[in-house]
BAFI-3210 file (N, C-alpha, C; in Angstrom, 3 decimals, decimal comma, padded with zeros to 6 digits):
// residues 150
n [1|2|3|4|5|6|7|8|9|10|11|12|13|14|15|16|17|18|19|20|21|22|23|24|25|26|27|28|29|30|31|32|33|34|35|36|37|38|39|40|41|42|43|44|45|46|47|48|49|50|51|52|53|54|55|56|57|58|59|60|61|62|63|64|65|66|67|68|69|70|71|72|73|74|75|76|77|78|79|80|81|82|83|84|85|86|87|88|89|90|91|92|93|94|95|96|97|98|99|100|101|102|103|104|105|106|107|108|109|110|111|112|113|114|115|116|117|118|119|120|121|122|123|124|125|126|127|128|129|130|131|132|133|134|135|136|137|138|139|140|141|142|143|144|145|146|147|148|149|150]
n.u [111,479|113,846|115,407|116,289|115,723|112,880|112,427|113,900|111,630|109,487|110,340|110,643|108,316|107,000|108,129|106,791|104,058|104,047|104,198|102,186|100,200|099,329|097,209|097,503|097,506|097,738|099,492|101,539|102,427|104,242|105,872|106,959|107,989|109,673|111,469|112,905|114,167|115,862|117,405|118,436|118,574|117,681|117,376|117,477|115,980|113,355|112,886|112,624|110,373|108,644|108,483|107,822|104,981|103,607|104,042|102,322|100,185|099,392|099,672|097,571|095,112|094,974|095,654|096,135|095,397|098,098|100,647|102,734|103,581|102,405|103,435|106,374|106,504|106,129|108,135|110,056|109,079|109,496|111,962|113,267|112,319|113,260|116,012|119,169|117,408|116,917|116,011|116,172|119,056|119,334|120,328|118,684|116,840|113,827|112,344|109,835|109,520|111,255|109,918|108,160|108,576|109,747|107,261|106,473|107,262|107,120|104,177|103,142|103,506|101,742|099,470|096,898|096,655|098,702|100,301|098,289|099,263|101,253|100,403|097,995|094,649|093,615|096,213|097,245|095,449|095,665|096,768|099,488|100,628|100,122|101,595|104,314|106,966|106,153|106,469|105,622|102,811|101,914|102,872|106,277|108,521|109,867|112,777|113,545|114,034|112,585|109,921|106,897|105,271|103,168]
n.v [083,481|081,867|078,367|078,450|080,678|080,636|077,998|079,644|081,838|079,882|078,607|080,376|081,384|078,701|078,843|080,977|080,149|077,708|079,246|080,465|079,242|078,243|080,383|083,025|086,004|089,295|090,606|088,166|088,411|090,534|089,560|087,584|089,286|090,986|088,855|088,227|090,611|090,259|088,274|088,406|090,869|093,933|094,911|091,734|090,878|092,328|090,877|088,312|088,264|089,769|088,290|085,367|086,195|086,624|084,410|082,699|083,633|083,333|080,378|079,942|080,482|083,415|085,174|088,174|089,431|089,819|092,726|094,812|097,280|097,688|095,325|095,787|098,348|097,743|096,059|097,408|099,449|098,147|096,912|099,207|100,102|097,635|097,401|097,495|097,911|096,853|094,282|093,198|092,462|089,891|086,228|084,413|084,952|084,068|083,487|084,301|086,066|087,579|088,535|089,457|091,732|093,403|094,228|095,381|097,763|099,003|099,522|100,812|099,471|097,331|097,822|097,424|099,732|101,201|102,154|103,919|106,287|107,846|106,733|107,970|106,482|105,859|105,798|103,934|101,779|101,968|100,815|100,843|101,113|098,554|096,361|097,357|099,350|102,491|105,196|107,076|109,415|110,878|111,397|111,047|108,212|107,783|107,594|109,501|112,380|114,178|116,270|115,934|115,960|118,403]
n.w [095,391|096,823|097,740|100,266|101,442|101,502|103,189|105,418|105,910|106,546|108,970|110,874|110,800|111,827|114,125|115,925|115,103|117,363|119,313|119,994|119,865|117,742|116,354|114,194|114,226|113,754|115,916|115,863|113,269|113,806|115,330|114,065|112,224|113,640|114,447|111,921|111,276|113,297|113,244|110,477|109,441|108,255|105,670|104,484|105,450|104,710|101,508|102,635|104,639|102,745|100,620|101,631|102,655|100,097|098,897|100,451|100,634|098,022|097,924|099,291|097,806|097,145|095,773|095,597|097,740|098,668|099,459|098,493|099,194|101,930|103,321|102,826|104,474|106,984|107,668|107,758|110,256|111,931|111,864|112,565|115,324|116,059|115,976|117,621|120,163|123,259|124,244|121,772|121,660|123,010|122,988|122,466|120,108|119,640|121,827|123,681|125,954|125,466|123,280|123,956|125,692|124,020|122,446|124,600|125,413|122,531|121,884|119,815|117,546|117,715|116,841|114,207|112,496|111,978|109,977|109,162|109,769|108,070|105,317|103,263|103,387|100,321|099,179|100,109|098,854|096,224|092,829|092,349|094,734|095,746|094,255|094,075|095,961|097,372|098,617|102,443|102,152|104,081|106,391|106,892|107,686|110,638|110,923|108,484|107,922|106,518|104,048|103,571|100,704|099,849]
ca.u [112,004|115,135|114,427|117,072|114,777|111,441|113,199|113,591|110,653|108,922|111,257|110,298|106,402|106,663|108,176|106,071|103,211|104,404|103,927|100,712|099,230|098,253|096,800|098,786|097,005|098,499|100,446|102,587|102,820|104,517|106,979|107,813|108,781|111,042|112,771|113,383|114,756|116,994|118,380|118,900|119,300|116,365|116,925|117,299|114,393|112,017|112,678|112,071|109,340|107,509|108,489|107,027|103,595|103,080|103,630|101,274|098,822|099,413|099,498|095,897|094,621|094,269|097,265|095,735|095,666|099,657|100,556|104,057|103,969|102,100|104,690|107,715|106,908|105,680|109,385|110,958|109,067|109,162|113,182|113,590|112,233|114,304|117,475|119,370|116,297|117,727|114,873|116,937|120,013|119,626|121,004|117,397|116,268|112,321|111,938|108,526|109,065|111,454|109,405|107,016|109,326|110,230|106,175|105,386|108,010|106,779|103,053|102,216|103,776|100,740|098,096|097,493|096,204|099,841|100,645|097,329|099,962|102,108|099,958|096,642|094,195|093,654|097,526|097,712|094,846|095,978|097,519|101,273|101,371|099,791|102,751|105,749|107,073|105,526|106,864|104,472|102,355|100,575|103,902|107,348|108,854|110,817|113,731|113,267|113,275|112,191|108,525|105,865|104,954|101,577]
ca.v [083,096|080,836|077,136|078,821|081,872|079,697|077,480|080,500|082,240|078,400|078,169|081,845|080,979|077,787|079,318|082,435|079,048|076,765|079,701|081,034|078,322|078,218|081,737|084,281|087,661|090,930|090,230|087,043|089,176|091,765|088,644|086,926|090,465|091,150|087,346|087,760|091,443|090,066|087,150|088,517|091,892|094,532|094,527|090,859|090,509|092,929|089,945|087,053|088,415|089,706|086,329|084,424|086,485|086,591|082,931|081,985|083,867|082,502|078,902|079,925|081,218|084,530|086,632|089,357|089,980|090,388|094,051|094,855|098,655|097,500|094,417|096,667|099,865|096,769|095,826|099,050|099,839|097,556|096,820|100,739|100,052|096,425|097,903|098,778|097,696|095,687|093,300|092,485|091,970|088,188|085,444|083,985|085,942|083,028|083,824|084,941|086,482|088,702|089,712|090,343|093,175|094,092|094,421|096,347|098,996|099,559|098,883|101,272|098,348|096,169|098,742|097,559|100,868|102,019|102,652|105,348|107,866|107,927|106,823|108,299|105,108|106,229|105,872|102,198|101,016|102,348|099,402|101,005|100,753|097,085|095,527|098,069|100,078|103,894|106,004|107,574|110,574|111,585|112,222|110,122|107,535|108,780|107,708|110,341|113,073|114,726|117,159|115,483|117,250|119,075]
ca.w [096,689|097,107|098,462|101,121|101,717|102,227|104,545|106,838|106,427|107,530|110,254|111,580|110,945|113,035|115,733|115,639|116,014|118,086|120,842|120,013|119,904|115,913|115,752|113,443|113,967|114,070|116,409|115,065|111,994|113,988|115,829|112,625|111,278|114,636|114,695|111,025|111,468|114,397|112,530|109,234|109,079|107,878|103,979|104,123|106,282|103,591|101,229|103,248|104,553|101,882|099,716|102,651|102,724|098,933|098,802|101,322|099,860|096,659|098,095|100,156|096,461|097,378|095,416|095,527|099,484|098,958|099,247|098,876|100,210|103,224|103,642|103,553|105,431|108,358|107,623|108,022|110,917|113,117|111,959|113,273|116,572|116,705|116,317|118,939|121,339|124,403|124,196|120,589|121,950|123,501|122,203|122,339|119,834|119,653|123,402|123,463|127,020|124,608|122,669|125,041|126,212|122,863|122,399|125,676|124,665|120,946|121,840|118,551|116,395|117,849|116,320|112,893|111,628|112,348|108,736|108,735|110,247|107,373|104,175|103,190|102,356|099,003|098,564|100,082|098,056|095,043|092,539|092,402|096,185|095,668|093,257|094,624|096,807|097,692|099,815|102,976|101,493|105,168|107,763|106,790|108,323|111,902|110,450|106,968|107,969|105,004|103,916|102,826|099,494|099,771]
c.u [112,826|114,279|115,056|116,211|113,349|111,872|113,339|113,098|109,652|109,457|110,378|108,991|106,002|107,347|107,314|104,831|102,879|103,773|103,099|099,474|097,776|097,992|097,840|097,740|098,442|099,989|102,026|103,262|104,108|106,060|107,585|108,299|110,257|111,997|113,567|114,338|116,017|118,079|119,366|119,194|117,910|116,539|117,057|115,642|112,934|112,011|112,365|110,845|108,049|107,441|107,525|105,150|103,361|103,122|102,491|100,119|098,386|098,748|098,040|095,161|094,125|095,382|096,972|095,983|097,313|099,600|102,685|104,531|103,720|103,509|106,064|107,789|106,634|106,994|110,117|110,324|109,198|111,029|113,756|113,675|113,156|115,615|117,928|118,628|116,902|116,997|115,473|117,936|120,243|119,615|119,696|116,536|114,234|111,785|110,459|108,540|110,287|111,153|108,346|107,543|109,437|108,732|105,749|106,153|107,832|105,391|102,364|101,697|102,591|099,377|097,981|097,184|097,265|099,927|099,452|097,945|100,459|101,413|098,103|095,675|094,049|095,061|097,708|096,588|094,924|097,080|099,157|101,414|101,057|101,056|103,683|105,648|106,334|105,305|105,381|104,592|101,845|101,463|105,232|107,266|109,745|112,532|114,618|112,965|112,968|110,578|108,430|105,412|103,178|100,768]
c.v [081,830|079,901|077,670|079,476|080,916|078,847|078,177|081,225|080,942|078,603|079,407|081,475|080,098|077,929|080,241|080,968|078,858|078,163|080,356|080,505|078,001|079,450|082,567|085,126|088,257|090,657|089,631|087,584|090,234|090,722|088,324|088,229|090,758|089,870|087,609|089,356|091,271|089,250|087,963|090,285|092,835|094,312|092,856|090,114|091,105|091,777|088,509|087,359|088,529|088,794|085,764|084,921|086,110|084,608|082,273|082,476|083,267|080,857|079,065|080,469|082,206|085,439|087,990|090,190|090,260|091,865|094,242|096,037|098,240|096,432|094,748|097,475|098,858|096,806|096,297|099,732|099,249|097,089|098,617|100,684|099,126|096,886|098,482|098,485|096,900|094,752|092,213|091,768|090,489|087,637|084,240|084,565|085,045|083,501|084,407|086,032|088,165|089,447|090,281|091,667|093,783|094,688|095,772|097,670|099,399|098,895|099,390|100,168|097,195|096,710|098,599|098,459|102,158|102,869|104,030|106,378|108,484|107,574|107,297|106,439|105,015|105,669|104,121|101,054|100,802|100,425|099,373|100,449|099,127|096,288|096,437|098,488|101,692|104,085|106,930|108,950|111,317|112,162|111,066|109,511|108,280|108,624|108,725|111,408|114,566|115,193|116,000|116,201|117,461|118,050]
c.w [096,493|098,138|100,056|102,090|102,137|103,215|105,582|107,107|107,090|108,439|111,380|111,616|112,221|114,190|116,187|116,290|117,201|118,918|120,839|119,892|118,216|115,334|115,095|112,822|113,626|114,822|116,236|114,106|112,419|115,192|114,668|112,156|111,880|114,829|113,136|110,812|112,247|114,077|111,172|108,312|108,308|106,150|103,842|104,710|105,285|102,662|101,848|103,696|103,665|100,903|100,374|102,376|101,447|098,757|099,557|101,025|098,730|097,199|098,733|099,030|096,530|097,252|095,562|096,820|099,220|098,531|099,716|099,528|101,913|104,254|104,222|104,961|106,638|108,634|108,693|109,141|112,078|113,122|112,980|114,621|117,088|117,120|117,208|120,466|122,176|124,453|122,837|120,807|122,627|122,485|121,870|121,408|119,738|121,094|122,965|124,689|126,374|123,898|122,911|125,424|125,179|122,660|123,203|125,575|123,268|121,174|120,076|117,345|116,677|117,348|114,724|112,190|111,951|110,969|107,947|108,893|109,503|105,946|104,601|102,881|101,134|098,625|098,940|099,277|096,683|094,580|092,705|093,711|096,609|095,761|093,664|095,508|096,327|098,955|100,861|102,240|102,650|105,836|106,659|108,160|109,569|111,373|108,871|107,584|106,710|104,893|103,306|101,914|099,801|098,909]
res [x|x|x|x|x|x|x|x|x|x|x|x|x|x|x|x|x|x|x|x|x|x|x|x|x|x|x|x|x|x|x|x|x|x|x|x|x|x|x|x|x|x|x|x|x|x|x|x|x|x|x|x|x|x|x|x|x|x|x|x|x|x|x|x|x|x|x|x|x|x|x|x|x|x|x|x|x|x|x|x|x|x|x|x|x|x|x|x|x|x|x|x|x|x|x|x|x|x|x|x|x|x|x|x|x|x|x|x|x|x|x|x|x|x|x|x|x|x|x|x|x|x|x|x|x|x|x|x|x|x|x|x|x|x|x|x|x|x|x|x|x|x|x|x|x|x|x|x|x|x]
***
């Protein structure tokens, strides 16, 4: 991660904060993904993001909790829904009362056992899907539309 790149996953964190008053559930996880999708664009956002998490795990001594399949497909799903979304489109993109809307229209994205639809657990516990990417094995992504191999 670039000193560039940590600079604006911090930035995104402490706003993501500041309006939750400290806590960073589910939730926050699922703001910081949509501010940093809105700013920067979805493949720049899969690296900042998942830089940001793996570091903070690292820095909380717990590397291991980083998961880079889980990290992405969060990415990539919650960039899917951003795009496009009218809730995206202000020039506010920190608003919280934005992404409150952006929220109450993609409530799934607030379920964190979203990613059960699309990977088996077996497949996200596995070490490949740990340290890389791996593609869903259960349904694809809505945007793929492509078989799932038997």
């Amino acid at each position: 991660m670039t000193p560039h790149q940590a600079a604006g996953f911090d930035a995104l964190l402490t706003e993501v904060l500041a309006g939750s008053g400290g806590r960073f559930g589910h939730r926050q996880h699922v703001q910081l993904t949509w501010l940093a999708v809105r700013r920067y664009g979805m493949p720049a956002a899969i690296r900042l993001v998942s830089d940001g998490i793996r570091r903070t795990a690292r820095y909380a001594g717990a590397p291991q909790k980083y998961h880079e399949t889980i990290s992405r497909a969060w990415v990539e799903l919650v960039a899917h829904h951003a795009i496009g979304h009218p809730a995206g489109q202000e020039a506010d993109f920190a608003s919280f009362d934005i992404f409150d809307t952006f929220a109450a229209a993609n409530p799934l994205l607030l379920d964190k056992r979203l990613l059960t639809r699309f990977y088996r657990p077996a497949t996200l516990a596995a070490r490949k899907a740990r340290t890389g990417w791996v593609e869903p094995d259960r349904a694809p992504f809505p945007w793929t539309p492509r078989a799932i191999p038997g």
